[in-house]
MMTF fields as JSON, N, C-alpha, C and O atoms, coordinates in Angstrom:
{
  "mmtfVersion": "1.0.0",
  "mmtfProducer": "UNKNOWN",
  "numBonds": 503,
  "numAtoms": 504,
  "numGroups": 126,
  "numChains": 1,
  "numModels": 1,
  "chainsPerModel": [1],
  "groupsPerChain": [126],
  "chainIdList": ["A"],
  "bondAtomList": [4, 2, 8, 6, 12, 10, 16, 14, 20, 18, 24, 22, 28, 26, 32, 30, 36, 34, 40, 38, 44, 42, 48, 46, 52, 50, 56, 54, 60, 58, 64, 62, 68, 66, 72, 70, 76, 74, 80, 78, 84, 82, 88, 86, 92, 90, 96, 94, 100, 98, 104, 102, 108, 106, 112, 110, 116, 114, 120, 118, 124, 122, 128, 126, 132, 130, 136, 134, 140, 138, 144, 142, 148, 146, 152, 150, 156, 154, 160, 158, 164, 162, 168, 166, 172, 170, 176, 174, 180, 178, 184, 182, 188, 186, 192, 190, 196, 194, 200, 198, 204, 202, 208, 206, 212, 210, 216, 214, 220, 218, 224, 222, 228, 226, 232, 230, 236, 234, 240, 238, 244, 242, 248, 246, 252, 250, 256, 254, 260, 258, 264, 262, 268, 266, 272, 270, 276, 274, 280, 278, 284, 282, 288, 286, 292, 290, 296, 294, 300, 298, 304, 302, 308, 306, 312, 310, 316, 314, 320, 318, 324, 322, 328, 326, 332, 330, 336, 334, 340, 338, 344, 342, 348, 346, 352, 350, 356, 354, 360, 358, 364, 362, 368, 366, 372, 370, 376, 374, 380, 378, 384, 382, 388, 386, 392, 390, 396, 394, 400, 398, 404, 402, 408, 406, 412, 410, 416, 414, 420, 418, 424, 422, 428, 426, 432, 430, 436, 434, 440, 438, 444, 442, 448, 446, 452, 450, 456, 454, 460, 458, 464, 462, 468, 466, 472, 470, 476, 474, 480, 478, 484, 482, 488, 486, 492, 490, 496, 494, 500, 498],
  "bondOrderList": [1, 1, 1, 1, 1, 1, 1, 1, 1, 1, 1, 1, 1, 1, 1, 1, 1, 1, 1, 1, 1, 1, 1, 1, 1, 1, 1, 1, 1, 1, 1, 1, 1, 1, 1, 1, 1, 1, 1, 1, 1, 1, 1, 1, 1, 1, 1, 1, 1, 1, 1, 1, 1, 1, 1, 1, 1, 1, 1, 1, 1, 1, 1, 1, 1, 1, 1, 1, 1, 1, 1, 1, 1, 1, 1, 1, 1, 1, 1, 1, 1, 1, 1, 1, 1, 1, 1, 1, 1, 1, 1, 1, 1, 1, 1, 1, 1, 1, 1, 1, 1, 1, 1, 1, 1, 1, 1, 1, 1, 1, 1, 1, 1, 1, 1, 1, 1, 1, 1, 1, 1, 1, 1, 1, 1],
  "groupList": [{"groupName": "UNK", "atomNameList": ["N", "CA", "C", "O"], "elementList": ["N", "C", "C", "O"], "formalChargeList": [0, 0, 0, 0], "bondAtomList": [1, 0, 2, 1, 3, 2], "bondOrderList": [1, 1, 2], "singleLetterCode": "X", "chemCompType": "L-PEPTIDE LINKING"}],
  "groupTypeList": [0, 0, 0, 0, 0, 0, 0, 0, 0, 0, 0, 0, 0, 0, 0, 0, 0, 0, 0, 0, 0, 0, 0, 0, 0, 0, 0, 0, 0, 0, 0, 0, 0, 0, 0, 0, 0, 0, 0, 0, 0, 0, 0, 0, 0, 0, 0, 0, 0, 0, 0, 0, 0, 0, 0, 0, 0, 0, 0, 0, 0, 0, 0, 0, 0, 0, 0, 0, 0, 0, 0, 0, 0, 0, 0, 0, 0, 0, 0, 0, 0, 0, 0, 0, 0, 0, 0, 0, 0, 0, 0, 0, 0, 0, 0, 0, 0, 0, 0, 0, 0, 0, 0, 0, 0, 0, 0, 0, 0, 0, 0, 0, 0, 0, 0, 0, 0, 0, 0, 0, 0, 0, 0, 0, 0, 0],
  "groupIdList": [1, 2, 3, 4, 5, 6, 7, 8, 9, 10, 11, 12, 13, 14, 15, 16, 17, 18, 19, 20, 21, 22, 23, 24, 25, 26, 27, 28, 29, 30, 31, 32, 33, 34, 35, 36, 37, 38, 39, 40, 41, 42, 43, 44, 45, 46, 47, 48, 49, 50, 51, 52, 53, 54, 55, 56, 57, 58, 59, 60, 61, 62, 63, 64, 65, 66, 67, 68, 69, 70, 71, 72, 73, 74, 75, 76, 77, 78, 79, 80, 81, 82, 83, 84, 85, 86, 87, 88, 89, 90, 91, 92, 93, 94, 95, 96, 97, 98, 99, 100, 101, 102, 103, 104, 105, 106, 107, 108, 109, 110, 111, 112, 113, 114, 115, 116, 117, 118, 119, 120, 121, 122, 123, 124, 125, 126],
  "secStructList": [7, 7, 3, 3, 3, 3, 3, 3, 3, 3, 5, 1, 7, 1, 7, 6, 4, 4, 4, 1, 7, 2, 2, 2, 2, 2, 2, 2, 2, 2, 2, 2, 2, 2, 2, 6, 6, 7, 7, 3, 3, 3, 3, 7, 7, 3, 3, 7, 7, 7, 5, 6, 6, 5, 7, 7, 7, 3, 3, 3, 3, 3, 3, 3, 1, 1, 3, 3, 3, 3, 3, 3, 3, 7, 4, 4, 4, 1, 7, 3, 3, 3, 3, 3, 3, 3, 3, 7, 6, 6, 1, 7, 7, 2, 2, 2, 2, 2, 2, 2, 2, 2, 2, 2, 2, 2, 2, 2, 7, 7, 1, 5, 7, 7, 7, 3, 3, 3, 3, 7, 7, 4, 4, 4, 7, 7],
  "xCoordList": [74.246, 73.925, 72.783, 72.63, 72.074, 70.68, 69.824, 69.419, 68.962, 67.75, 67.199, 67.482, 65.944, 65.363, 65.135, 65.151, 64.953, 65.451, 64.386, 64.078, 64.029, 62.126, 62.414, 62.734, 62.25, 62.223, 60.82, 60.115, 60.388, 59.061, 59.722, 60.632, 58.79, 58.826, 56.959, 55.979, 57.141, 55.774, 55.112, 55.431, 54.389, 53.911, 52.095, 51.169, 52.673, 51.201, 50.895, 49.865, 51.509, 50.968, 50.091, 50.556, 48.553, 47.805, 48.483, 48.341, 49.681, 49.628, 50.561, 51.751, 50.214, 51.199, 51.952, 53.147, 51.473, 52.091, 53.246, 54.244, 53.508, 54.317, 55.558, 56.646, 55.158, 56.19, 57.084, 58.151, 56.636, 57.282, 57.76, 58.491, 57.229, 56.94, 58.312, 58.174, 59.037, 60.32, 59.594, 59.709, 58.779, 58.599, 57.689, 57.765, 56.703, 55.403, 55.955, 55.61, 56.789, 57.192, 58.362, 58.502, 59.057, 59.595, 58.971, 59.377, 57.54, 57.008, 55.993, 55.545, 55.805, 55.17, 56.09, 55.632, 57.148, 58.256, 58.576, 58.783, 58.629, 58.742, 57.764, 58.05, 56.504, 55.694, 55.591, 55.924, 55.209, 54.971, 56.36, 56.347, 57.171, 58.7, 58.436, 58.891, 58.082, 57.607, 56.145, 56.051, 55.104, 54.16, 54.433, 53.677, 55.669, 55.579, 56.644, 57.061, 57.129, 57.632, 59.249, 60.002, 59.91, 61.568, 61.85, 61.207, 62.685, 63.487, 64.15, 65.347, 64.014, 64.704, 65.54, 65.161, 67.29, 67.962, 68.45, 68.987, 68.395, 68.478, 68.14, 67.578, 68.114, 67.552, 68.407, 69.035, 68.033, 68.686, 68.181, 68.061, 67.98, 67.132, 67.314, 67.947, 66.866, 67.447, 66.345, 65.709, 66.389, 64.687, 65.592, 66.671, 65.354, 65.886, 65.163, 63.938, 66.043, 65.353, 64.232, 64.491, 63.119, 62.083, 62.737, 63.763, 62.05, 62.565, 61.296, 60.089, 62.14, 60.961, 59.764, 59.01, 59.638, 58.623, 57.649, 56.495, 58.391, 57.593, 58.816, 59.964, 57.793, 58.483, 59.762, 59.995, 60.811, 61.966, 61.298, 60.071, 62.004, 61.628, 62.653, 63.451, 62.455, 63.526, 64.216, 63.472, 65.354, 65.745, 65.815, 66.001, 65.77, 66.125, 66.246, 65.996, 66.979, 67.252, 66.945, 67.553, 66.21, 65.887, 66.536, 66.136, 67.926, 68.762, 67.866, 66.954, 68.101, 67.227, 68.281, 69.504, 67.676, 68.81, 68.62, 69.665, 67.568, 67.509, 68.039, 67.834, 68.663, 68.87, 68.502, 68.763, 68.115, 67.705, 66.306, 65.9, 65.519, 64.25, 65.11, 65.691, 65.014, 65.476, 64.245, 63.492, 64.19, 62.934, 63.356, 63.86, 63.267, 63.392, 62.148, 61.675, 61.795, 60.622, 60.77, 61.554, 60.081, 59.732, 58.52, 58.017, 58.299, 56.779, 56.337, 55.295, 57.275, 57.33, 56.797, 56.425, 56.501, 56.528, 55.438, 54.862, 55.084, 54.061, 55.023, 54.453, 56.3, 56.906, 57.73, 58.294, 58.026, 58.427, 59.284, 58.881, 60.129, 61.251, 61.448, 61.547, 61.442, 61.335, 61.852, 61.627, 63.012, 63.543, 63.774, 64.08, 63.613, 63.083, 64.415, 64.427, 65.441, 66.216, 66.001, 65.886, 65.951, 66.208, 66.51, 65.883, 68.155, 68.442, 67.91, 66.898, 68.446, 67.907, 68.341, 67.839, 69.577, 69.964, 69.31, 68.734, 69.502, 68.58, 67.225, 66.533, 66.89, 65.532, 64.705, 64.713, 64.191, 63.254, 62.535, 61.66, 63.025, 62.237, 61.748, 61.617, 61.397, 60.688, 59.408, 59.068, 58.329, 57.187, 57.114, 56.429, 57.836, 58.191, 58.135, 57.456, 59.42, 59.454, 58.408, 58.04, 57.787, 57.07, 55.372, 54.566, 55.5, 54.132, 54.77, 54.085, 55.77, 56.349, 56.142, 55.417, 56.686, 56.124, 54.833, 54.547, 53.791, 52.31, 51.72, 50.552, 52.797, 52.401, 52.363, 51.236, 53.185, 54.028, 53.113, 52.512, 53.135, 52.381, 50.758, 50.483, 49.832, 49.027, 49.494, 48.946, 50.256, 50.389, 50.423, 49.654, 51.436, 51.524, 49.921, 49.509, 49.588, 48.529, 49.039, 48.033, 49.806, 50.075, 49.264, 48.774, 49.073, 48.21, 48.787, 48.228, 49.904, 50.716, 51.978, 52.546, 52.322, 53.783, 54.372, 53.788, 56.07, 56.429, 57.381, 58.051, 56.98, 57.785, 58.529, 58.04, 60.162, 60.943, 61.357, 61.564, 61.45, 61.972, 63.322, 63.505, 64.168, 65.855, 65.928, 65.558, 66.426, 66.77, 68.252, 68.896, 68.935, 70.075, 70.944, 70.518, 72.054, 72.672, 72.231, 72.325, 71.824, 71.406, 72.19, 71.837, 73.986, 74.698, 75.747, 76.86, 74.532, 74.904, 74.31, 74.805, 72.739, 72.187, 71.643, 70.743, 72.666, 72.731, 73.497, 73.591],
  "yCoordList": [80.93, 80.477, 79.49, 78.763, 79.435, 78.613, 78.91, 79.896, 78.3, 78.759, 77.655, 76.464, 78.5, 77.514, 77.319, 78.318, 76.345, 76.3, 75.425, 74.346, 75.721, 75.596, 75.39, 76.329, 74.288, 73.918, 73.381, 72.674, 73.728, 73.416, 73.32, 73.982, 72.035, 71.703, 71.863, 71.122, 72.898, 72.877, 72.743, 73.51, 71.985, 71.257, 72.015, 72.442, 71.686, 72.158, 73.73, 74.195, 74.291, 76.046, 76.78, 77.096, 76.915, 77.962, 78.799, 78.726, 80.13, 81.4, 81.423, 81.677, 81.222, 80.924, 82.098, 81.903, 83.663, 84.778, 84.651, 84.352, 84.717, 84.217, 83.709, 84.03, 82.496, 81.97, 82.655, 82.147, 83.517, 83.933, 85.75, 86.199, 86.575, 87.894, 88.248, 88.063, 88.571, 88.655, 89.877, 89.856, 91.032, 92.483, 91.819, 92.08, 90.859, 90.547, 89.612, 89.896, 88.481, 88.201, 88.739, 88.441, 89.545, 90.474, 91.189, 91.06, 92.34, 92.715, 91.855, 92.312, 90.547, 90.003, 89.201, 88.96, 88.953, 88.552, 89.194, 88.771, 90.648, 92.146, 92.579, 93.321, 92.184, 92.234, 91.24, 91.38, 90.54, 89.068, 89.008, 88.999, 88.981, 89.124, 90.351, 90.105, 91.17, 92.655, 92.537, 92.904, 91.769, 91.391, 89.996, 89.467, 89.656, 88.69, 89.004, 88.115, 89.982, 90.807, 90.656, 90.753, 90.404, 89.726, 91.305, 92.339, 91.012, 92.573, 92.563, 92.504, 92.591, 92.629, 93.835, 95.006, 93.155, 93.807, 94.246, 95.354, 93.682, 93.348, 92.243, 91.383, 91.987, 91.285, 91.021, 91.681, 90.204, 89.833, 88.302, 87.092, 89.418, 88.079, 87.694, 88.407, 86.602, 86.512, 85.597, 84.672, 86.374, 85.232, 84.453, 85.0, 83.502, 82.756, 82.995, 83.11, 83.111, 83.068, 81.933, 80.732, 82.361, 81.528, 80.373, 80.49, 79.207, 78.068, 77.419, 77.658, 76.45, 76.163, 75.185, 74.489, 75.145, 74.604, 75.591, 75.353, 76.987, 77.9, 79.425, 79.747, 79.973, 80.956, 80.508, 79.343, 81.161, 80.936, 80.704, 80.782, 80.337, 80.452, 81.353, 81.915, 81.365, 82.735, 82.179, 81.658, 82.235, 82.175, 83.392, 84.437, 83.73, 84.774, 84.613, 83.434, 85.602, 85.332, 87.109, 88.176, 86.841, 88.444, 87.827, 86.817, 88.776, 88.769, 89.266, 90.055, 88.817, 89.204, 89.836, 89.77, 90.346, 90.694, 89.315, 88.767, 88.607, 87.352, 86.178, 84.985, 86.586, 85.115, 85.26, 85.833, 84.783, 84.692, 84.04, 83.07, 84.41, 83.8, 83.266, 84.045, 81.987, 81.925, 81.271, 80.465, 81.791, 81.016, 80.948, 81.971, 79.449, 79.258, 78.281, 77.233, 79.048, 78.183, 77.989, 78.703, 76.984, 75.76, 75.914, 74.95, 77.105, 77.51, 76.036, 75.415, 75.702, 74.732, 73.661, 72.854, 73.086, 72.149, 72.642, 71.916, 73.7, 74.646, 74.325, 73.784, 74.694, 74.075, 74.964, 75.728, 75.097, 76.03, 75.389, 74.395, 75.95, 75.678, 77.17, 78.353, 76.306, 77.766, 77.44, 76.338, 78.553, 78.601, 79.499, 80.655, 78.922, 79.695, 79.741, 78.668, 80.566, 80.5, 81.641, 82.75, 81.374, 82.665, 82.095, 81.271, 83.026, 82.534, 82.943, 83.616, 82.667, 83.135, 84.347, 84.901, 84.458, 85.863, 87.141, 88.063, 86.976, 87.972, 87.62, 88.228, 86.683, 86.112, 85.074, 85.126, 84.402, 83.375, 83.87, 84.733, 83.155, 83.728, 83.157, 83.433, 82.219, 80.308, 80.735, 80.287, 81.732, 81.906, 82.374, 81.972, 83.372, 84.416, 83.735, 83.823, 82.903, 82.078, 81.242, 81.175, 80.479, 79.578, 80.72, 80.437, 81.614, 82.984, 82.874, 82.41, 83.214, 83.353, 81.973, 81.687, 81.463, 79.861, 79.414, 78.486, 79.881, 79.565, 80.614, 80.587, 82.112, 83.297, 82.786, 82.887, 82.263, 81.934, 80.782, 80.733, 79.876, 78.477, 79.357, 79.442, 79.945, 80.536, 81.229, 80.824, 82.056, 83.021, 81.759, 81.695, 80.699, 79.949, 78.739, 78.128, 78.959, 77.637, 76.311, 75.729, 75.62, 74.369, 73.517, 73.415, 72.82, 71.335, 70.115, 69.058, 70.496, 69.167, 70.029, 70.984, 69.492, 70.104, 69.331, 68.256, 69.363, 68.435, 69.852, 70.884, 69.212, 70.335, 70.221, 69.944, 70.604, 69.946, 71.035, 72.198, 70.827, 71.428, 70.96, 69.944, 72.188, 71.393, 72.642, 73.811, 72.087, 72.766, 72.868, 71.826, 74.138, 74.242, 74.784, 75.195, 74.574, 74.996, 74.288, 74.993, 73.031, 72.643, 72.755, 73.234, 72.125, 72.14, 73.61, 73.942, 74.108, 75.696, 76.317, 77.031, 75.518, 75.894, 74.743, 74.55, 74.101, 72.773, 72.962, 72.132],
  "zCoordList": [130.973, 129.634, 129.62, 128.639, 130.532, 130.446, 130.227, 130.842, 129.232, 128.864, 128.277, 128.406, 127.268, 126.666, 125.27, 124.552, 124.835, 123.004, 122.373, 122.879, 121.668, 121.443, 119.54, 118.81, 119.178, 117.742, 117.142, 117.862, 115.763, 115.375, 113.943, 113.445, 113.333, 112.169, 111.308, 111.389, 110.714, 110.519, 109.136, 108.227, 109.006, 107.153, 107.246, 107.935, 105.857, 105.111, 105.32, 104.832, 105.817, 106.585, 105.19, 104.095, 105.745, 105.636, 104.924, 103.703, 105.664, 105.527, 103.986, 104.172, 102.713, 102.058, 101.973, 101.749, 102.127, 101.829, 102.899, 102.244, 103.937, 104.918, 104.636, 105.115, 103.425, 103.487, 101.991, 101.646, 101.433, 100.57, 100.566, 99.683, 101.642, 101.209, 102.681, 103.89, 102.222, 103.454, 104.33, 105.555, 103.616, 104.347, 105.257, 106.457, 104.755, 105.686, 106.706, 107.852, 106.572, 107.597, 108.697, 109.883, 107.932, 108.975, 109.946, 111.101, 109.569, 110.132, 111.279, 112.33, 110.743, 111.745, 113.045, 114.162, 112.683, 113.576, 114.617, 115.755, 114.042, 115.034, 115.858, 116.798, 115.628, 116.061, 117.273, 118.45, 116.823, 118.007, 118.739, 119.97, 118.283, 119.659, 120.485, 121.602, 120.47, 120.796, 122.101, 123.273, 121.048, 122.124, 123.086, 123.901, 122.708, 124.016, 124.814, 125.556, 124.824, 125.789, 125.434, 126.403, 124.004, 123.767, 123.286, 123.105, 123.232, 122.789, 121.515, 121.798, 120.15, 118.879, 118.859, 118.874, 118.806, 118.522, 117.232, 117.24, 116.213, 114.946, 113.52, 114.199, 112.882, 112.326, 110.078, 109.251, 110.164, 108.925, 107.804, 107.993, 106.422, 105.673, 104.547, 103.768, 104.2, 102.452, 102.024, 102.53, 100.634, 100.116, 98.92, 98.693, 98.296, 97.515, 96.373, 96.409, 94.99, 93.987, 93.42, 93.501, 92.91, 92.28, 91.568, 90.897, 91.765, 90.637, 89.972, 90.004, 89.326, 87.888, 88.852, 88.172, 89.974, 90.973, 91.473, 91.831, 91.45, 92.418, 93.0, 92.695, 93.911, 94.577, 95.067, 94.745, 95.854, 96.621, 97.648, 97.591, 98.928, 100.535, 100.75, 100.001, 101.926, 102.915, 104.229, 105.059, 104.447, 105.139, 106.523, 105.899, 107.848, 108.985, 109.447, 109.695, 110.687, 112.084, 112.84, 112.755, 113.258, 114.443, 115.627, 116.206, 116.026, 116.924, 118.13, 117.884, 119.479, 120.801, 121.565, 121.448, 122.222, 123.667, 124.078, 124.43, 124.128, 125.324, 124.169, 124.392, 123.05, 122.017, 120.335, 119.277, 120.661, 118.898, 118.258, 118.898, 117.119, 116.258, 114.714, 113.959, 114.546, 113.143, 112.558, 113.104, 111.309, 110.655, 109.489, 109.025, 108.459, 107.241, 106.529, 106.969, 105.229, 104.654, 103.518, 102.893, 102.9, 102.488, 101.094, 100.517, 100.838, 100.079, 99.252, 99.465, 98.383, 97.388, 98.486, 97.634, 99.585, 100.892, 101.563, 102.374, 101.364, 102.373, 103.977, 104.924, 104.044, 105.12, 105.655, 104.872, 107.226, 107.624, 109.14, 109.744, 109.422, 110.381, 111.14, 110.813, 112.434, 113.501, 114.36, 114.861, 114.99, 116.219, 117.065, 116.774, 118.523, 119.281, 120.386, 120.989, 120.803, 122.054, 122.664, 122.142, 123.716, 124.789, 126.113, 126.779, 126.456, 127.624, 128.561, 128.365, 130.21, 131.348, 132.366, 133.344, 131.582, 132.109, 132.665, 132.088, 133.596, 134.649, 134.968, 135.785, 134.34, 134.525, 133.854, 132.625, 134.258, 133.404, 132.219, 132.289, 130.837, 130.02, 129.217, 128.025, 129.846, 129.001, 128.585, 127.49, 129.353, 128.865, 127.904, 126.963, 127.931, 126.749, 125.248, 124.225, 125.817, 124.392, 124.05, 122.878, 125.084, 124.486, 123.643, 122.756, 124.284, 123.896, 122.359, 121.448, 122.199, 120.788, 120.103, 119.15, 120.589, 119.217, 119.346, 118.59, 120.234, 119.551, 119.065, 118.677, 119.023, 118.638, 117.378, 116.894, 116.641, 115.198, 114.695, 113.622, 115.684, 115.035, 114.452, 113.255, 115.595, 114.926, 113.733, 112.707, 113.591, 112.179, 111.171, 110.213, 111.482, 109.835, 109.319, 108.333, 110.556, 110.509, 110.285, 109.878, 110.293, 109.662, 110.048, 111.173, 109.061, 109.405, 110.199, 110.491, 110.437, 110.79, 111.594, 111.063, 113.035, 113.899, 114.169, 114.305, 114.452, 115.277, 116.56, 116.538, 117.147, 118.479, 119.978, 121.073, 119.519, 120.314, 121.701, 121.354, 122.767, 123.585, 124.585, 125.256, 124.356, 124.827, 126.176, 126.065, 127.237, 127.957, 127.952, 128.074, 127.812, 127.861, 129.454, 130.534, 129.011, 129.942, 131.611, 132.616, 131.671, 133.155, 134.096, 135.174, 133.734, 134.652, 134.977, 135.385, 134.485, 134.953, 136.472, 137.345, 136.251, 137.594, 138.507, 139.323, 137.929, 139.251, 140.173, 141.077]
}
């Protein structure tokens, strides 16, 4: 159960379609987990209705063989929340993930990150 768990808080983002169009960010999720070599097993989303501020944001999660992508945004914030796990089962797959969260940081552009990295599971392979 060790791996690595990769969190980003991201403001101001560029891509505003992104943060509102569930098909476009689905397809780009699938994509970039795909080119950085993760395996999407499934996936699941929900956009929130419009309010008297603006569009909804969306909440997801694209299930991995190696873990999971959850992403929820913020449109009204230009703001976006991203997570990144993938364990190590059968193999190291830290690059992977980390290919995926600057895959993503490029797609949203934000002007502003904060970005946490947790190693899990240590006293597994101690």
């Amino acid at each position: 159960m060790n791996g690595l768990h990769l969190t980003a808080d991201l403001y101001d983002c560029a891509a505003d379609a992104l943060l509102v169009d569930v098909a476009l960010l689905t397809r780009l999720c699938h994509d970039r987990v795909a080119a950085c070599g993760l395996q999407a097993v499934a996936d699941c989303w929900h956009r929130f209705p419009d309010g008297p501020i603006g569009p909804g944001g969306m909440t997801g999660v694209v299930l991995l063989a190696e873990s999971h992508l959850a992403i929820h945004t913020w449109p009204e914030r230009g703001g976006v929340t991203l997570d990144v796990y993938v364990c190590n089962f059968g193999g190291d797959n830290s690059a992977r993930a980390e290919a995926l969260l600057q895959s993503l940081l490029q797609a949203f552009a934000p002007a502003r990150q904060q970005i946490q990295r947790l190693q899990r599971g240590l006293e597994e392979s101690a």
